[in-house]
N, C-alpha and C positions, 0 to 999 in steps of 0.2 A: 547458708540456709538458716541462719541462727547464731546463738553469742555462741563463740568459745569459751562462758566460762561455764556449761555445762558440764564439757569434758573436763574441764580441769577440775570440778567441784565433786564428780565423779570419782578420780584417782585420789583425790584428796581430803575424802570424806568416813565416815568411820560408821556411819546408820547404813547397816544395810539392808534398808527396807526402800529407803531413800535413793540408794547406790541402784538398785532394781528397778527403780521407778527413770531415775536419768537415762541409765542404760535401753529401756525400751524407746526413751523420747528420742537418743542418740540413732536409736536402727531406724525408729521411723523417719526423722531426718534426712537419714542417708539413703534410703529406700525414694524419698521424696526429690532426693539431689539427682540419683540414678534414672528417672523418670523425666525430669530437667533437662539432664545432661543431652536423653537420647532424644527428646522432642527435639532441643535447639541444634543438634548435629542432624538429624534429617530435616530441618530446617534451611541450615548453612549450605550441607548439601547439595538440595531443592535448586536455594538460590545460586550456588558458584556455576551448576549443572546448566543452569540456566543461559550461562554466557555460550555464547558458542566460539568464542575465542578462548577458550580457558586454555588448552595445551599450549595458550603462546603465551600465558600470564607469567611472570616472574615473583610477582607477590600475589598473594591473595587477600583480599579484601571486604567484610561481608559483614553484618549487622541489622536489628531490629528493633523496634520499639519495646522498650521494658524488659530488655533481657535481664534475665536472674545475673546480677555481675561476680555471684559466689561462684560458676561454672565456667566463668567466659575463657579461662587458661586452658580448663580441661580439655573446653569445646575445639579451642585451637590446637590444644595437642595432639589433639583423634584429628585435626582437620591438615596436620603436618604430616603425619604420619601416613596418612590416608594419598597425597598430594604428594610428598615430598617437597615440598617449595612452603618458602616462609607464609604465616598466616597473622591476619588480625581480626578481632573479631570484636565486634561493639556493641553495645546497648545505649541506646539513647532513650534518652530521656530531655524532652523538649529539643533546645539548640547544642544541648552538649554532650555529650556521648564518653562512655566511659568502657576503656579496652583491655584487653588483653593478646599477645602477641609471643607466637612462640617460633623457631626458626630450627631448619639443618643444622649441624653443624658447622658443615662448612658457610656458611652465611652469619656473617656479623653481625644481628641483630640491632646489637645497640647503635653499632659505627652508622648505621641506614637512619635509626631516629635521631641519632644526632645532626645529618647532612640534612632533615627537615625542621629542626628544633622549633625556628622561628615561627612554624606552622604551625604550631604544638602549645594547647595550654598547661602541657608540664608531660614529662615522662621519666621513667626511671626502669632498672634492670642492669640485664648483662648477654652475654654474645649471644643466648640461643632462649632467654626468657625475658619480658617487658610488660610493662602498664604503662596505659597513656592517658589522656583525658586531650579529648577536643572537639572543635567548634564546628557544628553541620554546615556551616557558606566553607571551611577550608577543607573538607574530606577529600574532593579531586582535587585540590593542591597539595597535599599531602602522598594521594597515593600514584598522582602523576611523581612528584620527586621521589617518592620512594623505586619505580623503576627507572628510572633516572640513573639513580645512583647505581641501581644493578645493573644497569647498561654500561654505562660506565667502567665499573670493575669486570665486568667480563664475566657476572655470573653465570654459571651454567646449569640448568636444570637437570634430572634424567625423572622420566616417567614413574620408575622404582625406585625404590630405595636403598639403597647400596649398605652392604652390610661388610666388615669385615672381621673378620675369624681368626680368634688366636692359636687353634689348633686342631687337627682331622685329627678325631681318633674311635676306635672301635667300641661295640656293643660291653667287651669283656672289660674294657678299661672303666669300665662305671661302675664303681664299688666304695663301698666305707668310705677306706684308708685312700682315694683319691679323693673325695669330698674332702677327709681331714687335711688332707696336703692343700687345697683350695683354700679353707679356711684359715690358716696360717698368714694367705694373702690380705686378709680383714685386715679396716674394715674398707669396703668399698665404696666409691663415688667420682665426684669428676675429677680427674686426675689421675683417678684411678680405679678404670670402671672393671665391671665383674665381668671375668672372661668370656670368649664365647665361643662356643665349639661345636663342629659342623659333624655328623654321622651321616653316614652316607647309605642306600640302599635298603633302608629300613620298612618292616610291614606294618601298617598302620592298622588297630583293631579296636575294638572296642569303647567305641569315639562316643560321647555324652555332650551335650549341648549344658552348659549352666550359665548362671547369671540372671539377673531379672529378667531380660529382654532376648537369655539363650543365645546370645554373640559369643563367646568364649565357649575354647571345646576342650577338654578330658582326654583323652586318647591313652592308650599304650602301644610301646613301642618295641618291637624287636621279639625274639626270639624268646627273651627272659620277660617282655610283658613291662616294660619299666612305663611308670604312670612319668603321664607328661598332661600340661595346661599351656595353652593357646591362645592369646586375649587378642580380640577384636578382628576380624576381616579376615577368618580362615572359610569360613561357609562356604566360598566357591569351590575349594578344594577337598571339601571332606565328600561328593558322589565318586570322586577318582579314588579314595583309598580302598576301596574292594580291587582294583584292576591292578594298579603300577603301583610301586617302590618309590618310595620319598625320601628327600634329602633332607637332614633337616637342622636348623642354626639355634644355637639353647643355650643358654647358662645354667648350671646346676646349684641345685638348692636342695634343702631337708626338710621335710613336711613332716609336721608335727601334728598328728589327729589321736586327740583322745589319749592319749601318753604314748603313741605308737610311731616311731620316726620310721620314715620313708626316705628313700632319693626321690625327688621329681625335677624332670626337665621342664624350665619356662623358654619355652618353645617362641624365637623372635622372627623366624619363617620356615616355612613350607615350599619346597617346588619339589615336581617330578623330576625321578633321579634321569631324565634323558634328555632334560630340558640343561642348556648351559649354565654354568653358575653366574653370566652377566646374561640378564636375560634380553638387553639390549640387544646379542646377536639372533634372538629368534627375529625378533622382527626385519633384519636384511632382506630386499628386496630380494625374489625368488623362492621356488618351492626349496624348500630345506625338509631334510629327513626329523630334525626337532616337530616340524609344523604337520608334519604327516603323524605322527607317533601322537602327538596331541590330539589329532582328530580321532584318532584309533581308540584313544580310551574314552573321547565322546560318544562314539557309536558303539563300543561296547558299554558303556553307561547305558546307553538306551536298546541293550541287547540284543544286539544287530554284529555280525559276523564280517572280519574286514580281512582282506590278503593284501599281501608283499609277497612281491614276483621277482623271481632272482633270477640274473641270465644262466647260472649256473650253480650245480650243487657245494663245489669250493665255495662260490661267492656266499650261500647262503649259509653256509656254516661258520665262514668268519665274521657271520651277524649275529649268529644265535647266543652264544653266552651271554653279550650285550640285552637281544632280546629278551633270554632267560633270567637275567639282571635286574632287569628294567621292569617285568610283570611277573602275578604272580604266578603260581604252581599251576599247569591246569589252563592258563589262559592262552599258552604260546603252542602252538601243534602245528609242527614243519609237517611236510608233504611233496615227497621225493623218491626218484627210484633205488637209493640205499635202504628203504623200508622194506620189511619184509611184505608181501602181497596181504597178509591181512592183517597189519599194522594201516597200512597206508589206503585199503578199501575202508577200515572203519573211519578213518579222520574224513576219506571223501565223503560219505554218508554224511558225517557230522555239519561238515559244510556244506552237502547240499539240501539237510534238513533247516539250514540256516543258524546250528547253533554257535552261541554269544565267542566267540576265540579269535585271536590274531593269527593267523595260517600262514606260514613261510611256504610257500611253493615257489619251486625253479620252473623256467620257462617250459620246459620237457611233461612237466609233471600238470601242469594246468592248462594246455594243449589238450592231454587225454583225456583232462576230468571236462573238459567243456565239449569232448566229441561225443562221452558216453553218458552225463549226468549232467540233468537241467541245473541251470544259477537258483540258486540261492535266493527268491523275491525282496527279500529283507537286508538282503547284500550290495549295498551302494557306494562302496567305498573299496578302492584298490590303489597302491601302490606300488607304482614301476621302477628296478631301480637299474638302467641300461647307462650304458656307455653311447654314446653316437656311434654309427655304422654299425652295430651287432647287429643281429637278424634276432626280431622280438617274437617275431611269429605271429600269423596271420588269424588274431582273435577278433570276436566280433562279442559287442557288448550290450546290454540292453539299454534303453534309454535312460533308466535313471540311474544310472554307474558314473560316478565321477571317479577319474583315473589323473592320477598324482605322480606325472612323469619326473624321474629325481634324476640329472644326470650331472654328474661332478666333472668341473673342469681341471683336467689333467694335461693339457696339450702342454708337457715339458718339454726343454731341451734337456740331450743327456748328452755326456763323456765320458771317455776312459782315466778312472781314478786309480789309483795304486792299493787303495784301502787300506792305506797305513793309517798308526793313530793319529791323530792331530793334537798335540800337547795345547792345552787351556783354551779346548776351544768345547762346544756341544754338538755334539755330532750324531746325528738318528742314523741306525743302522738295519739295513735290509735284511736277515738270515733264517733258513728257517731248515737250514742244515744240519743235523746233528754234530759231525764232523766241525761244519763252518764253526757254530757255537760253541763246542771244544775248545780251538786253535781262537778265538777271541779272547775266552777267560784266561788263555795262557798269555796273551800276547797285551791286552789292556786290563790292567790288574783293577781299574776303579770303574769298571764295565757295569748297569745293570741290566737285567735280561730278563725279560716280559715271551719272547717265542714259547712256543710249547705250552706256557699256561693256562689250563680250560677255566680255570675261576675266575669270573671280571674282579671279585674281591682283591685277589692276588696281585691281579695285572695293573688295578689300582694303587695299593700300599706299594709297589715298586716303582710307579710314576711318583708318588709323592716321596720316597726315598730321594728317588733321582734327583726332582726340582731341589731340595735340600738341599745337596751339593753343588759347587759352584762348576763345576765343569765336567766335564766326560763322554762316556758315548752309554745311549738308550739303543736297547737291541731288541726289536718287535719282528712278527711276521707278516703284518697288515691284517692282523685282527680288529676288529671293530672294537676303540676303546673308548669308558663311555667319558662326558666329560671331557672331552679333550678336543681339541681341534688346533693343536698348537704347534703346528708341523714350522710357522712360521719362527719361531722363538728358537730354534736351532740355527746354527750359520753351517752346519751341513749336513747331504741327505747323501748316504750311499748303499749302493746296494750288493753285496757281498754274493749273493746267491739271485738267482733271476725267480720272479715273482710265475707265476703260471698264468696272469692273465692279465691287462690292464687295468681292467676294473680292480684287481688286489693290487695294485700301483696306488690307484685311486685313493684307498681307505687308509695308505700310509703318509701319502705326500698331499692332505686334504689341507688347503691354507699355505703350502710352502711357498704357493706362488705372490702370494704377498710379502716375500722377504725383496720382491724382485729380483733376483737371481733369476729365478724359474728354471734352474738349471739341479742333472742329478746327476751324479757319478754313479759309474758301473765298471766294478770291482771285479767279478766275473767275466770268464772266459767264453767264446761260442762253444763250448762242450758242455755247458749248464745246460744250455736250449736240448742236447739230446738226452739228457740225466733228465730234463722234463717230463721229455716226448716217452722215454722208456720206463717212467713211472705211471704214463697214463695205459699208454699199452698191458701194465702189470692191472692197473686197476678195472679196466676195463680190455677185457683180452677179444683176442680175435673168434670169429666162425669156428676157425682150424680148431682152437685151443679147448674151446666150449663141447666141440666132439669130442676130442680127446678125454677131458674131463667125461663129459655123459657114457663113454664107452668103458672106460674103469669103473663107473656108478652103474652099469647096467648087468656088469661082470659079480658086483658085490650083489647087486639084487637077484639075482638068479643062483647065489648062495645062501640066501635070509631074508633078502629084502633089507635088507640095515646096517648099513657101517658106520663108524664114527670118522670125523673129519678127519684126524690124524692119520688114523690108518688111510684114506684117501689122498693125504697131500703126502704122505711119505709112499706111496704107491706111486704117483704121478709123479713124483719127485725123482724118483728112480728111472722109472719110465720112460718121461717125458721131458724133463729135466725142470717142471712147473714148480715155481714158489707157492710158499702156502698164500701169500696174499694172492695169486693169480688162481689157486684152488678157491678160496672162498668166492673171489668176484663170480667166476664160474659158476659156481655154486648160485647165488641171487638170479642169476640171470636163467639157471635154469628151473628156480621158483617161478620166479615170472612164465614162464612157459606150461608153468603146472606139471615138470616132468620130474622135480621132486619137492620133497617138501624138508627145510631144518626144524629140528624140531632142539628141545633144552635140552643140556648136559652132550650139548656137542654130535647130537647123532645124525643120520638122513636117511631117509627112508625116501627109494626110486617108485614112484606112481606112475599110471599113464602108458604107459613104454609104448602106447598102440598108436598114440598121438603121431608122434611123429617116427616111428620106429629104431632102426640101430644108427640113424643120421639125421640131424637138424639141417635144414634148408636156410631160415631165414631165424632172425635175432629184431625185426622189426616193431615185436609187440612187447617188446623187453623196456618196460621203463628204465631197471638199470642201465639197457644198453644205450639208448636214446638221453641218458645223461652224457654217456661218454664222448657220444656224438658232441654234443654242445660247447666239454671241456673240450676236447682239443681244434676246434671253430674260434672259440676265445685263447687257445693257446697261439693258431694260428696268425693269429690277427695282432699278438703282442711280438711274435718274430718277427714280423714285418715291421712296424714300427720300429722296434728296436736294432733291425739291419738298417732303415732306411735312413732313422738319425745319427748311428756311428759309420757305415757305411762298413761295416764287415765284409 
């Protein structure tokens, strides 16, 4: 834009009136360059946009008459970054054109202009930066051999651009004394470039647009509010930071304002924390749960209300953490018959006033809301997420309802495994047994164990534990975990304990069958299958059992009106021989009937008693109950399977 020896006459000068006068010609310069810059980059882009073969280009190629040649690097390095794939960018001037040229890393730069030299009236550089000068009759001989050569070698392009990461770590670990351990590593460059470190699940707030032309964003991050900077090509992602959690790739650095040091992360990308970290896999052919979950935060971007439909209330609970992971406080409201009656009448109101939320509903539970409460006008978007042959239920949709059917293939074979450990080998483990998971940590000492964990945080740091180590066994329950789809990267899958439904097969062995094996050992006995059957029964109890309970609640009400649960399951318990978990289920299902009501600090008060008098008939209108129904339909359905592959 000007001599360099501005600035140098500047640092080197001792008038500081002078020193004042250079310094304003230096910002207007640079303010001048910035204007430059962004003309000839929406320029370059204009034109490359323009080809309609561009996703097959290898090199990029592109120039104008009288371009500014002080920008032409820059221009290419927002046009590498931007593309991924090597860039050249020229300004001619009459027959001879003068360039700049910046490249991947993985792409040799210089090694490609030397395989055209002869075509070339001079060039110079190194693997990933270049100057050229050349002649407008040799540009197609030039950038015909330049993919030549990338034919050649076998370059391979990818859409994105591939980042990799020196280290996951958490919100807490960003302080001082790890900046100063960082700086110890100075100075940095190529050879040895400035770490880069990935945080994960983070709330995005208070986002600021800067720069001349407002490309670069401000944000803070996390819980403690830590200032982070953004540069170039975040804007599409900053409508999603009100909805979902972001992952995010950063080197850290100390900002210096005003004598006042800060931490700030320079933030080198963005993605939602639900999206894979290669995001090559979203695009695979077929509906993916990634591509559903992204439309989710488009339509609540544009405040429109979306459901996911669970065949069952297990299924939908070994989604939720994931869910509640994934979006923020407020956005996620499941809707199911373990809600109390006016827990789960306000969420239906909310959906069917149409407001902005993601709704987890089981297949039981959005049956009823669509027999007694109009859709939603504003609600166009649903996702399904069934196994083949389950029974979805006989819904009927409005015409502009697009429905996002997900069904994961799981058609494995399976075996009888011993479940012994396998020394140096990786082994995914089925259990979701207290007992089971006991007798593992005694038995495989370098075990780690993700079951039982409600925080995805948790469930996380224990996966990246594990990959650390070179061998062992991972112990899950087929909880949804996020990030991960890497069932294939194990050489074995067993299963300790029997799952309750195929569909919870599904969410553990999702990718196994690309190890080609396809095969899963079962470590378990057939007396699991009735440890199932007899924990549904407990949760969802019989007719008989619901009288029993209501005729001890009907005994307390006709002393007060009001007992407390314990006094009730230790009543039954006696009685009846009823656990307390078979008390409480009791208990939901006779909310649902409005013959009593829980209220806080454990108490119940009997309503109603004229409804149905000292005997219930029917359990039909019982959401709770009509879950239970559904569990043991999918419990059904994975016996069968699993008799008919080992042939029990």
């Amino acid at each position: 834009m000007g001599s360099a020896r501005v600035g140098i006459e500047l640092l080197l000068g001792s008038d500081g009136q002078q020193a004042q006068e250079q310094a304003r010609l230096l910002n207007r310069m640079n303010e001048e360059r910035r204007q430059v810059e962004e003309s000839l980059v929406e320029a370059a882009v204009a034109a490359l946009n323009a080809n309609r073969d561009l996703e097959h280009e290898s090199i990029l190629l592109v120039g104008g008459e009288g371009w500014n040649v002080g920008v032409l690097g820059i221009v290419a390095s927002r046009l590498t970054a931007r593309y991924n794939r090597p860039a050249i960018v020229i300004s001619w001037n009459g027959n001879i054109g003068k360039a700049s040229a910046r490249s991947p890393e993985e792409f040799d730069l210089y090694a490609a202009l030397d395989s055209v030299r002869d075509s070339l009236l001079g060039f110079g550089g190194h693997k990933m930066a270049a100057g050229l000068s050349i002649d407008r009759d040799k540009v197609e001989l030039v950038e015909k051999g330049l993919k030549d050569y990338a034919t050649r070698i076998g370059y391979k392009w990818e859409a994105h651009r591939r980042y990799f990461a020196d280290l996951e770590i958490e919100e807490e670990d960003i302080n001082p004394s790890f900046l100063a351990e960082l700086k110890k590593l100075e100075p940095f460059g190529q050879g040895n470039p400035v770490p880069a470190f990935v945080l994960r699940g983070q709330i995005i707030q208070g986002t600021t647009r800067v720069g001349a032309t407002g490309n670069h964003l401000r944000l803070k991050v996390g819980a403690n509010k830590i200032s982070g900077i953004a540069f170039n090509g975040v804007e599409s992602l900053e409508d999603h930071f009100p909805y979902c959690s972001q992952d995010l790739l950063f080197g850290l650095d100390e900002n210096n304002y005003k004598g006042k040091k800060t931490i700030q992360l320079k933030v080198r990308d963005i993605k939602s924390s639900f999206h894979p970290d290669d995001r090559s896999e979203v695009n695979v052919t077929g509906t993916s749960l990634w591509k559903g979950l992204a439309r989710a935060v488009e339509e609540l971007a544009n405040r429109r209300p979306v459901v996911v439909v669970y065949p069952t209330h297990r299924s939908l609970i070994k989604h939720q953490s994931a869910m509640d992971y994934c979006f923020y406080p407020g956005k996620v409201l499941p809707i199911h018959g373990h809600l109390s009656p006016e827990e789960r009448s306000h969420r239906q109101d909310m959906l069917s006033r149409g407001s902005a939320a993601l709704y987890m509903m089981t297949a039981s539970s959005l049956n009823l809301f669509l027999q007694q409460l109009p859709w939603p006008a504003n609600c166009r978007y649903v996702i399904k997420l069934w196994l083949p042959g389950q029974v979805t239920g006989d819904f009927c949709w409005a015409e502009n309802v697009e429905i996002a059917e997900i069904q994961p293939n799981v058609e494995f074979a399976m075996y009888r495994d011993s479940g012994d450990p396998v020394p140096g080998k990786r082994v995914l483990v089925y259990a979701n047994l207290p007992a089971t998971i006991n007798r593992l940590r005694a038995t495989w000492p370098d075990i780690q164990i993700e079951s039982g964990l409600p925080d995805m945080g948790q469930r996380l740091r224990i996966r990246r534990r594990y990959w650390s180590d070179r061998q062992g066994a991972l112990v899950s329950d087929g909880t949804r975990t996020l990030g991960w789809s890497a069932a294939d990267r194990f050489e074995k899958l067993i299963l300790l304990d029997s799952p309750l439904g195929w569909y919870e097969l599904s969410l553990l062995a999702e990718r196994w069958g690309e190890t080609g094996a396809q095969r899963i050992g079962v470590a378990f006995e057939p007396a699991a299958l009735a440890i199932n059957r007899q924990f549904l029964d407990r949760l969802y109890p019989s007719l008989a059992v619901i009288n029993q309970v209501w005729s001890i609640l009907l005994r307390a009400s006709s002393r007060g009106g009001r007992c407390s649960v314990d006094d009730l399951a230790f009543a039954l318990k006696e009685r009846f021989t009823l656990s307390r978990l078979e008390t409480l289920s009791a208990l939901h299902v006779l909310a649902d009937l409005n013959l009593c009501r829980l209220r806080k600090r454990s108490s119940i008060m009997a309503i109603n008693r004229g409804i149905s008098g000292d005997h219930i008939d029917s359990l039909d209108s019982s959401p709770y109950w009509l879950e239970g129904i559904a569990e043991r339909l999918v419990l059904s359905d994975w016996e069968e399977r699993l008799i008919s592959s080992l042939e029990w």
